[in-house]
N, C-alpha and C positions, 0 to 999 in steps of 0.2 A: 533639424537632425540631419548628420552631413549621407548621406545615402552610396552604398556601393551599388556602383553603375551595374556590376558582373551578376549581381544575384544571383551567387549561388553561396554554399556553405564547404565549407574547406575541410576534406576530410583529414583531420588530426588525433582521433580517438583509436587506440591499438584495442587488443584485445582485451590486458590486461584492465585498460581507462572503461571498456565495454562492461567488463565482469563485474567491476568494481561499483559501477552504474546500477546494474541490477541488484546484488547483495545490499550496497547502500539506501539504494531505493527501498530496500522491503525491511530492512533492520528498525524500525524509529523505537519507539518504549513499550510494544505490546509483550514482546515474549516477557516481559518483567512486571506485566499486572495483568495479562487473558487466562493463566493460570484459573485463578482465584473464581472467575464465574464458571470455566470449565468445572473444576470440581465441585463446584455448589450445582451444576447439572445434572452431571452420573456417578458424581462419587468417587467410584472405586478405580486404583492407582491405572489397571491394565485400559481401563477406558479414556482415563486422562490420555495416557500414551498416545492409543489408537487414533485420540483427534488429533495430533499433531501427526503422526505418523500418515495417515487418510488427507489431513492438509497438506501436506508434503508431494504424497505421492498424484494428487491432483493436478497440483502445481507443477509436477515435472513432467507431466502429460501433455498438461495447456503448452506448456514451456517450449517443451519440444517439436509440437503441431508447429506453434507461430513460427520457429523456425524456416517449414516451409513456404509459408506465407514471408518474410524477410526477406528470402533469398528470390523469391520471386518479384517482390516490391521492393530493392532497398531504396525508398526516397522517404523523407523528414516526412515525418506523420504519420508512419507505422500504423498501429491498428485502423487510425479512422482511412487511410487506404485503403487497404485490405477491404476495409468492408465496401469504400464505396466502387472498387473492382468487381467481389464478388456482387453486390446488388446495385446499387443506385448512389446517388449525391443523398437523398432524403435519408437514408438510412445511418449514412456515415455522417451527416449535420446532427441529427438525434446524437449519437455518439458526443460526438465535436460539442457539441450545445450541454451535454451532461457533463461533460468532463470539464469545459469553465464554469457552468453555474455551481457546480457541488464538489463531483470527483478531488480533481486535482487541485482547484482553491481550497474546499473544505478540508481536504486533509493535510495540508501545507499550513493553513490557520490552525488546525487539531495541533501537527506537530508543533507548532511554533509556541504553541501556549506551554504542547509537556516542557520543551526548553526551559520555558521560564520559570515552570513552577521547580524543575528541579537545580534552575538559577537559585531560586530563593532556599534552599536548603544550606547553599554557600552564604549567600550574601540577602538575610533575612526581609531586607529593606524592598524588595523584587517579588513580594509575596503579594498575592491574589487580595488579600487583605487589605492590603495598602491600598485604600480608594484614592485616586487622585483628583476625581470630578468627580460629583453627583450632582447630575441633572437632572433628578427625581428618576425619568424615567429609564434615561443611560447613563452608567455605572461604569467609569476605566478607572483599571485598577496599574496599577504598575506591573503587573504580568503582563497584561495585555499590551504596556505600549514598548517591554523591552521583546514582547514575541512579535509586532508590528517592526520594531529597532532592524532584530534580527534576519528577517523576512526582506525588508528592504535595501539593508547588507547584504547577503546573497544575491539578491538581485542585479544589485549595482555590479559585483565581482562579475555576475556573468553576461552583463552588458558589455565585458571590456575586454569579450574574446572567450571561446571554447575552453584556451587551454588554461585559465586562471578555475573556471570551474571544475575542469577534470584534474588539476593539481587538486584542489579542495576534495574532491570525491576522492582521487586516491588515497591519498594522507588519513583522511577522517576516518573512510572504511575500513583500512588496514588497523588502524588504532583498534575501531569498536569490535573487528576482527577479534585480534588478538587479545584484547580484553575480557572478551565473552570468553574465549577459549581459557584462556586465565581465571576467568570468574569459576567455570565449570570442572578445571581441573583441582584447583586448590579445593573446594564442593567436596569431592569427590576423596581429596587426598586428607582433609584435615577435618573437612566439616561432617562427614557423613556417618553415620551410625548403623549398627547392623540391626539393630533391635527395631531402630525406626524404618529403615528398608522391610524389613522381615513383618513387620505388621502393619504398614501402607500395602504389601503384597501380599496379605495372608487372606484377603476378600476383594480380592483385583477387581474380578468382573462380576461383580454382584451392582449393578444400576441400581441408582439411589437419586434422589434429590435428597440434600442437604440445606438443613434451613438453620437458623438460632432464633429462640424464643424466649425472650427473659433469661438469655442468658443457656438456654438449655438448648446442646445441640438435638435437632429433630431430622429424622431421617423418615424419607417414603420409599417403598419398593418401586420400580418401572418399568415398564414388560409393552408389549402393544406399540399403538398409537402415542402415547404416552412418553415412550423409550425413544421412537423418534423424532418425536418435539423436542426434546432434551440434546439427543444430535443435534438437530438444524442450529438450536441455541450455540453449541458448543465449537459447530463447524464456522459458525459466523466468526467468532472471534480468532479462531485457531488459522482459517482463510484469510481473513483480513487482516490478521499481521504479517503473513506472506506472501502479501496482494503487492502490488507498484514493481512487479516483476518486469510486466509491458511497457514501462518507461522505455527502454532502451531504445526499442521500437520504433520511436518519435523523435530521436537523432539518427536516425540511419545518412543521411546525406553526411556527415561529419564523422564517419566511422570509416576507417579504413577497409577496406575489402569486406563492404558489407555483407553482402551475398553469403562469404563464410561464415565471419566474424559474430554477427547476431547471434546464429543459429549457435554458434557456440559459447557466446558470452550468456545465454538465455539456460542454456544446460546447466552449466559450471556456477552462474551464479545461484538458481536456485535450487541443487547441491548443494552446494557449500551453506546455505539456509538452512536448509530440510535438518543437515547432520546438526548444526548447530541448536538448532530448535530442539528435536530428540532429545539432546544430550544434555542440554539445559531443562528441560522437565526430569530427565531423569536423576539430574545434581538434586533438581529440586525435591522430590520421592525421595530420595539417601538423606536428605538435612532435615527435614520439616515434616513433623505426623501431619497426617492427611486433614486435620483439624484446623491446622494452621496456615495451610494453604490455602483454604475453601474461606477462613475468616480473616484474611491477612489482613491491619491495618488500610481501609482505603483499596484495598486489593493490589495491592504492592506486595507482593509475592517474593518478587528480585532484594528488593529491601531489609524485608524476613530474614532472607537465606542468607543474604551477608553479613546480618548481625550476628550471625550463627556461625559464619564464616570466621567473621573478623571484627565479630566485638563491638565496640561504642562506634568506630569510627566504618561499621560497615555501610551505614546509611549514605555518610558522604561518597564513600567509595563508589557506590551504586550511582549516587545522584551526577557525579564525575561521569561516569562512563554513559548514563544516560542523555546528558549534556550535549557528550561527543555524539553519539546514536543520531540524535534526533538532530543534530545541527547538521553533520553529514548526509541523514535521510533528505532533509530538506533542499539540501543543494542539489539531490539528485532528482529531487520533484520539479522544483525551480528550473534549473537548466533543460529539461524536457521538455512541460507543458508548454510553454510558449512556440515549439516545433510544428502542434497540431493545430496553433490559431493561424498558424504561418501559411501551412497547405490550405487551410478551411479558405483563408483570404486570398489564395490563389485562384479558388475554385469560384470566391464571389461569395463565399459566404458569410464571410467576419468582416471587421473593419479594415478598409482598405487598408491602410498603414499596417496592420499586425501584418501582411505579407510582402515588408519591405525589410532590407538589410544593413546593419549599419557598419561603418568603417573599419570595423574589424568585424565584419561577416555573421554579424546574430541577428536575430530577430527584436529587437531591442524594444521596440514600441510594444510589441507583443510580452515579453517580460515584464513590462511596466505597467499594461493593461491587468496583468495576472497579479503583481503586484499588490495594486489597486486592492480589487475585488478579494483576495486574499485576507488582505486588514482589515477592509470591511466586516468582514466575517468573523474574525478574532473580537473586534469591538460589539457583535451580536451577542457571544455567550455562548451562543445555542451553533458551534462548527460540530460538534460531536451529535449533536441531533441531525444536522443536514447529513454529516455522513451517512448514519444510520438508514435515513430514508431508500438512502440509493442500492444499499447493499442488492437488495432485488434488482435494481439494472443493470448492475455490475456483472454480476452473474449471467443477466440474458444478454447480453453485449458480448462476453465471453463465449457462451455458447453461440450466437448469430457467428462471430469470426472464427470458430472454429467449424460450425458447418459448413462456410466458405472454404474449405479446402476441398471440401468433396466435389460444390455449382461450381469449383475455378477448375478443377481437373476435369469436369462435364464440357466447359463454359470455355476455356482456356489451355485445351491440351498442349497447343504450340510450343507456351511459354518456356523456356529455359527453366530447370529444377533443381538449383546445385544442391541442394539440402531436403530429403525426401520427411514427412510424418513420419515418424518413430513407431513401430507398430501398425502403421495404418491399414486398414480401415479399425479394427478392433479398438488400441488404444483409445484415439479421438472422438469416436462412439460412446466408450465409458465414460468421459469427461462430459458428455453432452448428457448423458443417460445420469450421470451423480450432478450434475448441477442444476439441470430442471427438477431431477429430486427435490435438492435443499432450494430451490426457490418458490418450488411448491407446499415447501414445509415451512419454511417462512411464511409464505402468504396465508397459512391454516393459523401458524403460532406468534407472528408478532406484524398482525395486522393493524396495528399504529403508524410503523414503521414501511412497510410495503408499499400500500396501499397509497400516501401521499407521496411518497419515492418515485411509483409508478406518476404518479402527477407530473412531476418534475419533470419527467421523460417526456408526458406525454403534452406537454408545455410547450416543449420544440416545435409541435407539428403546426401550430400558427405563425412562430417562428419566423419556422422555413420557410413561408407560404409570402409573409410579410420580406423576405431579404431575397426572394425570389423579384417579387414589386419592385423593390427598391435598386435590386439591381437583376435585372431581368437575364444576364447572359452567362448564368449559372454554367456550371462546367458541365458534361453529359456523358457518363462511361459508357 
């Protein structure tokens, strides 16, 4: 591999390539099937709302803390910086360590499969069905190897230079942009109904679980303990289609005027989410009684609404625009994650090689290492169960780098602050104070998923202990 002597990364990314990074990042296929187990949690339309609205307003919290944190760090590797400023190497390795075994492989593998599957709604032959090997015990199907195809297309593009992926991220974004905006307004202007608006909101906030039973919709009241299991449930999925916000992050070396630029591409882009998200449950509430939401085919929700939209051919319509979604989400995962194996192998934590650069200035070996691992995980089956595990460290990862704003202004007054916490102390507090919530409510309600996630995490700390041995002159904040 021909190697740039300069190592360094060529800042090429504007504002707009920044914003675009983030929206793109957080758009892949959730707001068009999380619907559907939200409502089967609490029911009624006003609580639907509220999770995304409560997911939103979380997210612009986080958003705009890490800002401070950006402007005070802007070098490639963003969060796992930040942490290993505010505390240690061992802390931000855990990070670094989750974010290749699960994080950012498994949900790059997730996306890559929705790709495929909403591939085969075009071209039937791309269907999960379609086995191509069975070797008794491992099963590729043809999803799996055009979501593998996919995956190592992007890859390649963004081995061959920054701006060949941030062409891709802008083009894509702006498309799934304006297409949502389109989805939501035609919704709204053709599809929507007053009678079904008027009786999805005629028992908003009456908490329910919602079940089917032979056929027979069953409904429980939920008050208590009870009520907030059903949150936790509800915020999981509503959070995590408006997660991979903190990509951006992890290019700061290749962003123009980072110090500003983050801090503002991190606002704007999950803005420009939040409204969209809203306004797309809300299209959905005007087209679809609350029945059909909570039971949508597969939980295809977006699907529903555009048959209702637009007839026979709404399905394709959907599965086009989902296509775009998740193929541009992906590019924006892809082009990042490799950023954080980069710093991790400066530091002596990764493989040597991921913290080399190649002749047009990327981390290349590091892309193809992600690569790798990524397909792997698609030919598993099980990328949507890895994810799940992690959700609990996702969360305390979140809160650890945003308490680092408080130990860095204790820790680090000196430092230059071009971009202050947004509210602070207050804001950053409630995000710390509502995310130990929900991860303390996870770990009461879906201790399957927690509990070996917490594994995962805590899998690192031999790790670290073994790539300390191996290479003993770990970096030391």
């Amino acid at each position: 591999m021909e190697i740039n002597q300069t190592k360094s990364f060529k800042p090429s990314l504007g504002l707009l390539d920044a914003t675009m990074i983030v929206a793109g990042s957080m758009i892949g296929s959730g707001i068009f099937i999380v619907t559907a187990e939200i409502a089967r949690s609490v029911g009624g339309a006003g609580w639907i709302t509220a999770m995304w609205v409560l997911a939103g307003f979380v997210t612009l919290i986080a958003a705009m803390s890490y800002g401070e944190l950006s402007g005070m760090f802007p070098k490639a590797g963003g969060q796992y910086v930040y942490l290993r400023e505010a505390y240690n190497p061992f802390i931000a390795f855990l990070f670094g360590w989750t974010q290749f075994g699960v994080i950012q492989t498994g949900t790059i593998a997730a996306v890559a499969v929705a790709f495929a599957k909403f591939t085969a709604y075009l071209i039937p032959g791309f269907s999960e069905k379609n086995i191509l090997l069975d070797a008794g015990i491992v099963q590729i199907s043809a999803a799996q190897i055009v979501a593998i195809v996919s995956i190592i297309l992007l890859t390649f593009i963004n081995t061959r230079g920054v701006h060949h992926g941030k062409l891709i991220q802008t083009v894509f974004t702006l498309a799934k942009l304006l297409s949502l905006f389109g989805l939501i307004i035609f919704g709204l202007l053709f599809g929507a109904k007053s009678e079904i608006w008027q009786a999805n909101w005629q028992h908003a906030w009456d908490a329910a679980a919602v079940s089917s039973q032979n056929g027979t919709v069953v409904t429980a009241a939920l008050s208590g303990l009870a009520l907030f299991g059903a949150i936790a449930v509800s915020m999981k999925g509503s959070l995590f289609s408006s997660d991979a916000w903190n990509n951006v992050t992890f290019i700061a070396g290749e962003i123009k005027n980072p110090s500003k630029n983050i801090g503002r591409s991190l606002f704007l882009g999950t803005l420009i989410v939040t409204i969209i998200y809203v306004s797309c449950n809300l299209m959905y509430l005007a087209v679809l009684p609350l029945n059909e939401i909570a039971f949508a085919a597969n939980d295809r929700v977006g699907v529903a609404a555009a048959a209702k939209i637009f007839g026979s051919s709404g399905a394709k319509i959907i599965a086009v625009m989902i296509m775009i979604s998740t193929f541009g989400c992906n590019n924006g995962l892809i082009l990042s994650g490799a950023r954080i194996y980069y710093t991790m192998a400066e530091d002596k934590l990764f493989f040597k090689k991921a913290g080399e650069l190649n002749k047009h200035s990327v981390p290349a070996y590091g892309l193809w290492i992600q690569c790798a691992w990524a397909s792997m995980l698609c030919l598993t089956g099980r990328y949507n169960d890895l994810l799940a595990l992690v959700i609990f460290g996702v969360l305390i990862f979140y809160v650890l780098t945003i308490l680092g704003i408080f130990i860095l202004r204790k820790k680090r007054p000196e430092i230059e602050r071009p971009y202050k916490a947004f509210g602070y102390p207050v804001l950053p507090m409630i995000y710390i104070i509502a995310a130990l919530s929900l991860a303390a409510l996870l770990l009461v309600f879906e201790t399957n998923y927690t509990l070996p996630g917490l594994g995962i995490i805590l899998l690192g700390i031999p790790l670290f202990y073994l790539t300390k041995i191996t290479r003993p002159d770990t970096t030391k904040s």
